[in-house]
C-alpha positions as CSV (number, residue, x, y, z in Angstrom):
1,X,63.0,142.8,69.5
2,X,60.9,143.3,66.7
3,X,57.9,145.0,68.1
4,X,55.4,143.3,66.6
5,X,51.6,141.5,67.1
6,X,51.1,138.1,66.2
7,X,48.1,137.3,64.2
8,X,46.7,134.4,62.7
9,X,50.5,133.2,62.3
10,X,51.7,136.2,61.1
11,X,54.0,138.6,62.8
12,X,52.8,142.1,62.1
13,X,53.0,145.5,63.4
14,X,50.9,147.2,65.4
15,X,48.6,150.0,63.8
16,X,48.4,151.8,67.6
17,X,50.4,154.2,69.2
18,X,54.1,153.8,69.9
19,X,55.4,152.5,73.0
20,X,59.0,151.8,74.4
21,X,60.2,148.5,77.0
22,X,63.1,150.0,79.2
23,X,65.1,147.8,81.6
24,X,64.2,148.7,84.5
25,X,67.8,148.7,86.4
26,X,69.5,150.5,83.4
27,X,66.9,152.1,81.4
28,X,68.7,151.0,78.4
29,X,65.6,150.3,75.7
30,X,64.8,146.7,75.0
31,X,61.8,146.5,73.0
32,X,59.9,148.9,71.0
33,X,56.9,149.0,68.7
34,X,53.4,149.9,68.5
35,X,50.1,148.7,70.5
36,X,47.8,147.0,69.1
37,X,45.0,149.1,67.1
38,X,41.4,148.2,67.5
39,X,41.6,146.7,63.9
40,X,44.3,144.5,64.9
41,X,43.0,143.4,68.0
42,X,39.4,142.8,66.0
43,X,41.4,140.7,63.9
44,X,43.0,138.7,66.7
45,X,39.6,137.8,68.1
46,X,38.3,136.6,64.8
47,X,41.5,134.6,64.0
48,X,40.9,132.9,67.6
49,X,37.6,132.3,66.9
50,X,38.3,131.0,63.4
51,X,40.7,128.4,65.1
52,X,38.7,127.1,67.6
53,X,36.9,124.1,65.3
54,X,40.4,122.7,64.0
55,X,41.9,122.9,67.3
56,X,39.0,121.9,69.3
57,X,39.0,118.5,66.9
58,X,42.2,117.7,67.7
59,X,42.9,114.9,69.9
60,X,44.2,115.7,73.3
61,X,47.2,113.8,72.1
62,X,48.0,115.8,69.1
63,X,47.1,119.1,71.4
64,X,49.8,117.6,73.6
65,X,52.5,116.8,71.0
66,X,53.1,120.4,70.2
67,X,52.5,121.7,74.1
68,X,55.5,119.4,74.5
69,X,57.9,120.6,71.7
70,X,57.0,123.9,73.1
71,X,58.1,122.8,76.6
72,X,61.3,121.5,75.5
73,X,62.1,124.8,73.3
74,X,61.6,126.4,76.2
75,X,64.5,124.2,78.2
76,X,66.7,125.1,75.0
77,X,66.6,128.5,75.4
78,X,66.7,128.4,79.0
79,X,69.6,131.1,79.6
80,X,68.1,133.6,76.7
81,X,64.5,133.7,78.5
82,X,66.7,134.2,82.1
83,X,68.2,137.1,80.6
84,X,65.3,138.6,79.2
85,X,63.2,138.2,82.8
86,X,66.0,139.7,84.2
87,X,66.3,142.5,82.2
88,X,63.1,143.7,81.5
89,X,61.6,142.9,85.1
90,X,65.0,143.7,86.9
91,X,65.0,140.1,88.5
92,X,68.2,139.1,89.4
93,X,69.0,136.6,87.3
94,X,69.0,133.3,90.3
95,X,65.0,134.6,90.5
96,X,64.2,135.1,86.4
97,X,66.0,131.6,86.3
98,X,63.3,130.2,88.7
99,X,60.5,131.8,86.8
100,X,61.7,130.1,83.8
101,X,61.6,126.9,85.6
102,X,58.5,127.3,86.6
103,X,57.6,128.0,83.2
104,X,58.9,124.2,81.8
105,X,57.1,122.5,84.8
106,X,53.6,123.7,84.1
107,X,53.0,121.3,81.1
108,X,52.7,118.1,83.2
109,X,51.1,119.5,85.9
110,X,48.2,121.2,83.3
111,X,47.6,117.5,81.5
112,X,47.4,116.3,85.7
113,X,44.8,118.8,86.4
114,X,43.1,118.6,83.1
115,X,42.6,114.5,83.3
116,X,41.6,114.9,86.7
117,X,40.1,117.8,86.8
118,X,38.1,118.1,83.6
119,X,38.3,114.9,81.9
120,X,35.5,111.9,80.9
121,X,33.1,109.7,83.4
122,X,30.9,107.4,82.9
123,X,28.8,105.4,85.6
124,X,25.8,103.1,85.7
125,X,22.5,103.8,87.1
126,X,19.7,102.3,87.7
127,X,18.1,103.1,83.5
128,X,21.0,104.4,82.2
129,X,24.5,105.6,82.4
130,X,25.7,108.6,83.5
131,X,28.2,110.4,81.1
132,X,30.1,113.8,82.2
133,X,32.9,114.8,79.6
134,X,34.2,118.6,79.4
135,X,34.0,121.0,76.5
136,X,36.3,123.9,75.7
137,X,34.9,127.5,75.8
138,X,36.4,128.7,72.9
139,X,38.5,132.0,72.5
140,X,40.0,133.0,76.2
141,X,41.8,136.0,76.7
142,X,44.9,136.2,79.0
143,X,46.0,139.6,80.5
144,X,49.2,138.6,81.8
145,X,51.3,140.6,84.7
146,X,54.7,142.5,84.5
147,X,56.0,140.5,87.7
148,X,55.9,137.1,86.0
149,X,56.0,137.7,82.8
150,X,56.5,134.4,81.4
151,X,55.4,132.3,84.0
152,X,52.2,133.4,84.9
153,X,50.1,134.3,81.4
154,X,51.2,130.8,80.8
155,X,49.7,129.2,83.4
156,X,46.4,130.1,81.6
157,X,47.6,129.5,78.1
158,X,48.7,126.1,78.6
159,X,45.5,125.0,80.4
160,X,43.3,126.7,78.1
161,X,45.1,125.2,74.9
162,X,45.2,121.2,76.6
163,X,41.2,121.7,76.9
164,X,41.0,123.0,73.4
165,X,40.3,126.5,73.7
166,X,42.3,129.0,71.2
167,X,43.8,132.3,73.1
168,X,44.4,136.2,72.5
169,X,47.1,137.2,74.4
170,X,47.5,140.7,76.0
171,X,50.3,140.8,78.3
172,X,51.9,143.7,80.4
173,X,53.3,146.7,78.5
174,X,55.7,146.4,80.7
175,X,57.3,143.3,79.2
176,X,56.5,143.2,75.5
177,X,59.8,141.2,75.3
178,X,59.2,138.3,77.5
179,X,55.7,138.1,75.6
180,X,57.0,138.0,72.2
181,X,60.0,135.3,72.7
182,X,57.0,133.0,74.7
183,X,54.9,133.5,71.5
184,X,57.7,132.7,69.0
185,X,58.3,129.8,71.3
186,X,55.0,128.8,70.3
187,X,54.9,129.2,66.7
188,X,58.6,127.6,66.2
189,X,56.7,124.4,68.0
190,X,54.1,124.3,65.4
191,X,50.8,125.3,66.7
192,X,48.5,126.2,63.8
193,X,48.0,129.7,62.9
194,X,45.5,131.4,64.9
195,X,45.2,129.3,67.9
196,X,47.5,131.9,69.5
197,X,47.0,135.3,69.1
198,X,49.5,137.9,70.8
199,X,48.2,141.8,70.7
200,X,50.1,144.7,72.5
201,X,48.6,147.4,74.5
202,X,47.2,148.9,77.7
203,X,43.8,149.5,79.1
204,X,42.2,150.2,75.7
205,X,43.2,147.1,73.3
206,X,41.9,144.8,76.9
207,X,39.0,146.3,77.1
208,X,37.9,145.6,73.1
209,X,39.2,142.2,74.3
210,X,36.9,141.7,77.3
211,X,34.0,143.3,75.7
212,X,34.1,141.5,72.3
213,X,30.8,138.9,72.1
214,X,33.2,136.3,70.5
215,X,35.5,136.0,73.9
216,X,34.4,133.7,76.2
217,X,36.3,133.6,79.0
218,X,38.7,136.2,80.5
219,X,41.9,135.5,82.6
220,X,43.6,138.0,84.3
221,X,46.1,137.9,87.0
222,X,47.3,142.2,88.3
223,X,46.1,144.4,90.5
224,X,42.9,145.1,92.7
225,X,41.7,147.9,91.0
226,X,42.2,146.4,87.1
227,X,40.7,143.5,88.6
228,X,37.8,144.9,89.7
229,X,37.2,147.1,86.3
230,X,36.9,144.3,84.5
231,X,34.5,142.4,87.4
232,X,32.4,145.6,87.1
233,X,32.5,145.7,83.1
234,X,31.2,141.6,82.5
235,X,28.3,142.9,85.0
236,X,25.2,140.7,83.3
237,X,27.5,139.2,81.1
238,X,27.1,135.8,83.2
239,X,28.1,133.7,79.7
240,X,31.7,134.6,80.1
241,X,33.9,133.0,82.4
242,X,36.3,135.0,84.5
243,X,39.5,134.4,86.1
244,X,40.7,137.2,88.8
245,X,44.1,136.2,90.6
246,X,44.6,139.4,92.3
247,X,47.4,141.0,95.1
248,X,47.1,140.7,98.8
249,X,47.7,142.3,102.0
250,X,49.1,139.1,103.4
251,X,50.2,138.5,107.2
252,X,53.0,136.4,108.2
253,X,52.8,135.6,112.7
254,X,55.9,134.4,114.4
255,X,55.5,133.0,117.9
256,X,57.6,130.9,119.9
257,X,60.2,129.9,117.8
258,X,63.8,128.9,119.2
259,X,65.8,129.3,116.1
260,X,65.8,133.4,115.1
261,X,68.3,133.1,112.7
262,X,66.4,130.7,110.6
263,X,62.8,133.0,111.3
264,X,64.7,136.3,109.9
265,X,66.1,134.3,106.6
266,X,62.4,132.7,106.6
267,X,61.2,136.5,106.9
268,X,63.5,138.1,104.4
269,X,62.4,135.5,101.6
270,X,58.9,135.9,102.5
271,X,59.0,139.8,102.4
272,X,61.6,141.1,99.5
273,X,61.9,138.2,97.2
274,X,61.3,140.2,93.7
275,X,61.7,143.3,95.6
276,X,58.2,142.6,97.5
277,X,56.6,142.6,94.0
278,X,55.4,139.1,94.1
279,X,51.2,138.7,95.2
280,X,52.0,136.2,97.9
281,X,55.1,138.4,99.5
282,X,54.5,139.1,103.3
283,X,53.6,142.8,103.8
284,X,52.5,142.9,107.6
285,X,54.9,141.2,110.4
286,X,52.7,139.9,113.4
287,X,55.3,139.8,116.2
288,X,55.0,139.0,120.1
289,X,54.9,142.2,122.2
290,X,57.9,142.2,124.5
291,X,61.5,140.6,124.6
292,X,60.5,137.9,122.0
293,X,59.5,139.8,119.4
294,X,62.0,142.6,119.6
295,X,64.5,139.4,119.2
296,X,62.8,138.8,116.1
297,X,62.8,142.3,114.6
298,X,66.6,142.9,115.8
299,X,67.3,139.8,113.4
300,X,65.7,141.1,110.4
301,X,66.9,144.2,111.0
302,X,71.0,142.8,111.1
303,X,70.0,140.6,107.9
304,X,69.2,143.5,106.2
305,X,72.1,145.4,106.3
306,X,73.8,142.4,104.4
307,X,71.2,142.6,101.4
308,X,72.6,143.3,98.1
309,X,70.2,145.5,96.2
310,X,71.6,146.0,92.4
311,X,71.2,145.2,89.1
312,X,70.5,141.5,87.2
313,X,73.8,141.2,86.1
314,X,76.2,142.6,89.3
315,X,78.7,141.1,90.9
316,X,78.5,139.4,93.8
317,X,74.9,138.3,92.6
318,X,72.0,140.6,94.4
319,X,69.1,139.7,96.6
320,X,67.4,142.3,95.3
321,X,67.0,144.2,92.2
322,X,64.9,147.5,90.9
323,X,61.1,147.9,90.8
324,X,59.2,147.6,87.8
325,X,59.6,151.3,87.1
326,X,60.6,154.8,88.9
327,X,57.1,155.3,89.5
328,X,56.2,152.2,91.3
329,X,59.2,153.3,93.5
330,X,58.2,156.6,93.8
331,X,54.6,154.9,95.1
332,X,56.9,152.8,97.8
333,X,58.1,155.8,99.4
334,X,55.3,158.1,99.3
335,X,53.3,155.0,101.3
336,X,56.2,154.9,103.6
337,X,56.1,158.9,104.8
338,X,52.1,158.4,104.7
339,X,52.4,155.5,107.6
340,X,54.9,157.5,109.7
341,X,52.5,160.9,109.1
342,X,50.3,158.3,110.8
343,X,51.8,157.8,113.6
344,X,54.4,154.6,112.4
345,X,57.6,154.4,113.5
346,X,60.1,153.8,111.0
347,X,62.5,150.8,112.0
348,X,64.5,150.8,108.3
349,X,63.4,153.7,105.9
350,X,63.5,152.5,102.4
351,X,65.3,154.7,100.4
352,X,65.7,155.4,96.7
353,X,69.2,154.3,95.6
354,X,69.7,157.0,93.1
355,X,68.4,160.6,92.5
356,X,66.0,158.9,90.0
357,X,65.0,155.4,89.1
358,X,63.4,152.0,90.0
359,X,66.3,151.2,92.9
360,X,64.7,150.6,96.3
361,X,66.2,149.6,99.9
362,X,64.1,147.2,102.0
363,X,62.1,149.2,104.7
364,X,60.2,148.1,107.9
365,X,57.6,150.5,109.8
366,X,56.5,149.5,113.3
367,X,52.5,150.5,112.4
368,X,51.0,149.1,115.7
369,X,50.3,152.7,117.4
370,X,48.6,153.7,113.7
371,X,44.7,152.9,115.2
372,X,43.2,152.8,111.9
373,X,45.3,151.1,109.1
374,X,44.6,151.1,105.6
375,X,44.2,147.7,103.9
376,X,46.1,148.0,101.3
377,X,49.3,146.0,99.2
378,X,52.1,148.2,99.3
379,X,53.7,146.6,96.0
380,X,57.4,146.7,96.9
381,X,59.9,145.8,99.3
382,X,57.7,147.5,102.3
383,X,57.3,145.9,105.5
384,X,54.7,146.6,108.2
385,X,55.2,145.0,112.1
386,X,52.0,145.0,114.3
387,X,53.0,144.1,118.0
388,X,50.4,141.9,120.0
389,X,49.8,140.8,123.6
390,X,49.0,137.0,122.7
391,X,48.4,134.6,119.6
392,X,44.5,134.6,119.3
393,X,44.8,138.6,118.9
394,X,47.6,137.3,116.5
395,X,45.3,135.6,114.4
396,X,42.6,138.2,114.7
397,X,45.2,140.7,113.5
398,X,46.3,138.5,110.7
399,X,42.7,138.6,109.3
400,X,42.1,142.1,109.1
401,X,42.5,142.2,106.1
402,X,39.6,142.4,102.9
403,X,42.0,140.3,101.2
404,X,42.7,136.7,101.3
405,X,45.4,135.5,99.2
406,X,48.3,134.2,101.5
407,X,49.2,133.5,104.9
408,X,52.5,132.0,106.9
409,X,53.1,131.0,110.5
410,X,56.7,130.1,112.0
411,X,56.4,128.3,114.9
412,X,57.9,125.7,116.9
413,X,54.3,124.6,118.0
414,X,52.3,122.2,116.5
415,X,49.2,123.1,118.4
416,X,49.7,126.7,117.3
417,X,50.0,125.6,113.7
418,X,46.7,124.1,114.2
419,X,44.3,126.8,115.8
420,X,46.5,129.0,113.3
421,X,45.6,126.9,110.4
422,X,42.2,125.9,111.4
423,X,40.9,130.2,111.9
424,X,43.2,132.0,109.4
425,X,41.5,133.2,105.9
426,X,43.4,132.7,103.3
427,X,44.4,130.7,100.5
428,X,47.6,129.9,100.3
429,X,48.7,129.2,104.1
430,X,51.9,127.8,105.2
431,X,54.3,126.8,108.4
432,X,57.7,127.2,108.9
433,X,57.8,128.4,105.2
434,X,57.9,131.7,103.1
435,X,54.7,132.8,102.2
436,X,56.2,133.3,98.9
437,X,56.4,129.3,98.3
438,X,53.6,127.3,96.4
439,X,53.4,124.4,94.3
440,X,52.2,124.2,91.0
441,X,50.6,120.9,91.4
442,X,48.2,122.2,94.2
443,X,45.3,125.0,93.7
444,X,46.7,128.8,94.1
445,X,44.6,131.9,94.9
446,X,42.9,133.8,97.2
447,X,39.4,134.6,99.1
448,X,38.1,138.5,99.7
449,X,39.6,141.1,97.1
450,X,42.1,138.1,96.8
451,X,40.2,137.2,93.5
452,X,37.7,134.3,92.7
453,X,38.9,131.8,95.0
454,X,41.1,129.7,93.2
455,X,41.8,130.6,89.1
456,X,45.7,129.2,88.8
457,X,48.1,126.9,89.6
458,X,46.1,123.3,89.6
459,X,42.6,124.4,89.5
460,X,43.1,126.7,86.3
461,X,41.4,123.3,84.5
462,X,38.5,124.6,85.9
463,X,38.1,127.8,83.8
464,X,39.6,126.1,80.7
465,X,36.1,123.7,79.8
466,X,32.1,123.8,81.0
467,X,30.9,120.3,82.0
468,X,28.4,118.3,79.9
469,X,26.3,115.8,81.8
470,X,24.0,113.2,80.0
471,X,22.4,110.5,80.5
472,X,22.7,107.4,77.9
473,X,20.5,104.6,76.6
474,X,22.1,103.1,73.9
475,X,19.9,101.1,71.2
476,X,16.3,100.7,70.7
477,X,14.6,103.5,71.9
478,X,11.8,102.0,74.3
479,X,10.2,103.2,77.5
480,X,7.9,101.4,79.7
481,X,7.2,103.3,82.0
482,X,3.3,105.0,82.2
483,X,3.1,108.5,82.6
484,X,0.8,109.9,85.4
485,X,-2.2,111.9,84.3
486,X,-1.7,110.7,80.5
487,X,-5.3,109.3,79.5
488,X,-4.9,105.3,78.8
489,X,-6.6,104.7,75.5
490,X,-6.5,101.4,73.3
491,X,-5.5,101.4,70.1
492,X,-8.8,100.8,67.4
């Protein structure tokens, strides 16, 4: 790729320090350039903000006519945006291709949310009529993830571009790639110059971003602790609206179910889908004590000696590919040994698949004699079991937990589903599903460290455009009505 920022229409390289994209199951180098300097990212934020009166003054239907092109560029280069997931996350290439999807169905369900969400009212009162309509904010920024690199960053860009905001773009250094070919997407549709603004970096070039006076909003979807930095950094900055869709420590009980089979495959999709490095994956198992839940654990257990852990492009296709990098395996395994120093027994050690590299096996530690657990997201095809004596200490274990984000039951009972669904926090919940599954046409985030309740999937309108309420009396300006205390005097 050409390694380059996009600014006010122009593709142009980066004045910062050097940087390198490796693929992740090969380290062969797919992308390299230079971040973003703090001149180039100034000039990003100006050519936003220079933008925002031409696109704002657009009609929704001309917004849409080149959101559209862009959604059918993307179908046409389907395959060349699978490959490039694939490769620079290490997705096999069945999971990049489902990203990608995801990708083209956002459109209409953005224009649903935005009509419905965030669109015009008017109603009659009693002296006039109410009128609500939405404005745009004006420059947002979107931090985007390495996990979903495509997928996610533009579930903020598409919203924030239907409700006539203009957008700098900072996405994960780990996928440069997958950012730029999004971006060209983009241009080759026709939006004006400036409305989208793409800038490289890490920590530094986000932080100019989030500080700078002329950003209005912020949306960023990563990691507690980035999260949090950036909460903490807009403290009694209360004009800019902020977006935090952040991990989770997410539960997943099975009680009374008849079909095991179908609970382990339910399991394994909810646990190592993307290598466990998807936000909603299951991280702790919540299993009977006793017969049952050994039954349970046995299954998993024989299901995952069949997984196929290898690259994007191996044949037979994998389950699983690498992690991001060697050091987010390297962080896998070193929170493995910490929970059996702990006192956890290890059911399945994961295991790095060569001397050095992003290659890990699925692992499952039985953590129920650890008495004082830490609360945190392993990030990677880790599993934690907790054995308990009955479902409400089920439940109760399920919510110990700061987060909030997602929570799944399998069960054959309805009237567990419902005292499950009805104390649980979280929120994305689901029975006799994967945790892992959620729609793009309902709201998606979490509660607790989760993030701000709900800043993607269908809600995302929300944080694209404030509300304007007003009341309207059209014509002749009169008024009747006598004010109390006002002097009544008669005109000489």
């Amino acid at each position: 790729m050409q390694g380059k920022q996009y600014i006010n229409g122009q593709w142009v390289a980066g004045g910062g320090e050097p940087f390198i994209s490796r693929a992740p199951a090969t380290m062969e180098e797919l992308w390299s350039g230079n971040e973003a300097s703090e001149s180039d990212t100034l000039n990003a934020i100006r050519s936003a903000a220079d933008a925002v009166a031409l696109w704002r003054r657009r009609t929704l239907a001309d917004r849409m006519e080149i959101i559209q092109r862009y959604t059918e560029i993307i179908e046409e280069r389907r395959s060349q945006f699978t490959t490039a997931i694939a490769n620079e996350t290490g997705k096999p290439r069945w999971d990049a291709g489902g990203e990608v999807g995801a990708l083209i169905g956002k459109t209409a369900n953005s224009l649903a949310a935005f009509q419905q969400r965030t669109g015009e009212e008017q109603r009659a009162l009693s002296a006039a009529t109410l009128q609500i309509t939405h404005r745009p904010h004006g420059v947002m920024a979107v931090i985007g993830p390495f996990n979903f690199p495509a997928h996610l960053p533009n579930g903020h860009i598409v919203p924030a571009l239907i409700a006539g905001n203009t957008v700098v773009f900072k996405p994960s250094p780990h996928t440069p790639m997958v950012a730029e070919m999004m971006v060209q997407a983009w241009a080759d549709a026709g939006l004006p110059a400036g409305v989208l603004n793409l800038v490289h970096g890490s920590r530094a070039v986000a932080e100019i971003v989030i500080d700078h006076d002329l950003v209005a909003g912020i949306c960023f979807t990563g990691g507690i602790e980035a999260g949090q930095a950036i909460h903490r950094r807009l403290a009694g900055r209360p004009e800019k609206i902020l977006a935090l869709e952040l991990g989770g420590n997410n539960p997943l009980v099975v009680w009374e179910v008849s079909d095991t089979v179908a609970a382990a495959k339910m399991i394994l999709r909810s646990v190592y889908l993307s290598s466990g490095q998807r936000c909603t994956c299951a991280k702790r198992l919540v299993l009977p004590l006793g017969g049952d839940g050994d039954v349970i654990l046995n299954a998993v257990d024989r299901l995952l000696e069949r997984v196929i852990v290898a690259a994007p492009d191996a044949l037979p296709e994998p389950f699983m590919g690498p992690l991001i990098s060697a050091d987010a395996a390297t962080s896998v395994i070193d929170a493995q040994e910490e929970l059996i120093r702990a006192g956890g027994e290890s059911i399945r050690r994961c295991r790095r698949l060569a001397e050095s590299g992003a290659f890990v096996s699925p692992g499952i530690v039985d953590v129920t004699a650890i008495p004082d657990r830490q609360d945190e997201e392993v990030f990677g095809p880790l599993l934690q079991v907790i054995r308990v004596e009955d479902f409400s200490a089920a439940i109760e274990e399920a919510n110990q937990t700061r987060f909030g984000l997602a929570a799944g039951l399998l069960s054959d009972s309805q009237q567990l589903w419902e005292q499950f669904s009805s104390e649980i926090r979280a929120g994305v919940v689901n029975w006799n599903r994967q945790t892992t599954g959620a729609s793009g046409a309902a709201p998606f985030g979490g509660i607790g460290l989760s993030g701000n309740h709900r800043p993607a999937g269908y809600y995302a309108a929300d944080y694209c455009a404030w509300p304007m309420a007003s009341l309207l009396h059209p014509g002749v300006l009169r008024d009747a009505q006598p004010i109390v205390g006002l002097e009544s005097q008669e005109e000489e």
